[in-house]
C-alpha positions in Angstrom: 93.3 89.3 113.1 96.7 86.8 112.6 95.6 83.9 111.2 98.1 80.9 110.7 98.6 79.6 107.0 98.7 76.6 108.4 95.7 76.4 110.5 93.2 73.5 110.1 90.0 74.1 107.8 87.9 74.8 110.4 89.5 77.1 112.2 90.0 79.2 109.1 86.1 79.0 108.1 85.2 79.6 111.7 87.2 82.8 112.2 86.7 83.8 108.4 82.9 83.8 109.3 83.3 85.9 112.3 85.4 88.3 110.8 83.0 89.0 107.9 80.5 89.3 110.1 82.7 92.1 112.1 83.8 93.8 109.4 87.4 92.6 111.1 90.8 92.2 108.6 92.2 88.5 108.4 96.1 88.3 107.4 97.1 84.6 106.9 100.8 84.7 107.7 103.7 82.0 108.9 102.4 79.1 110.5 101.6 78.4 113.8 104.8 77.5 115.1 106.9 81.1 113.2 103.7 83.3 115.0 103.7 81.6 117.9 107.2 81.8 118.4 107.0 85.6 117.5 104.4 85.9 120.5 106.6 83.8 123.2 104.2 80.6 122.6 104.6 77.7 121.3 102.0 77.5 118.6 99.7 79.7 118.0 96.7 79.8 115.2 95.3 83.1 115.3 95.8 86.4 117.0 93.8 89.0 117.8 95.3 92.8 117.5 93.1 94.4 119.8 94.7 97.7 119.3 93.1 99.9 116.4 96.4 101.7 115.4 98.8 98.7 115.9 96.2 96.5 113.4 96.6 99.1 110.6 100.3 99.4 111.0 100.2 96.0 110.7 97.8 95.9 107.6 100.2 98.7 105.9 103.2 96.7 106.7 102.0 93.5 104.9 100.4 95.1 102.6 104.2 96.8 101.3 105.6 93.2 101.6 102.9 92.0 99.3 103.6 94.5 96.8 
């Protein structure tokens, strides 16, 4: 899951708590205007990667850029 850096409070805990629960990645990354505009939206808070190999591609690829 694509989480916004700039999403409000609640939306963060909210979706926090349902991805612990799943056992589902968060990535915090751009705000919601840089991810929506990377998904052809205006703004956009969070996104779900619904695809299992596409999410750990994705998880690989930040996790390089953080290191």
């Amino acid at each position: 899951m694509v989480l916004a850096t700039d999403s409000s409070t609640r939306t963060k805990l909210g979706f926090a708590t349902y991805a612990d629960a799943s056992n589902i990645t968060i990535l915090e990354i751009g705000t919601k205007t840089e991810l929506g505009s990377k998904l052809g939206r205006n703004l956009v808070a969070v996104a779900a990667i619904n695809d299992p190999s596409l999410a750990q591609e994705i998880i690989r690829k930040w996790e390089s850029v953080e290191n």
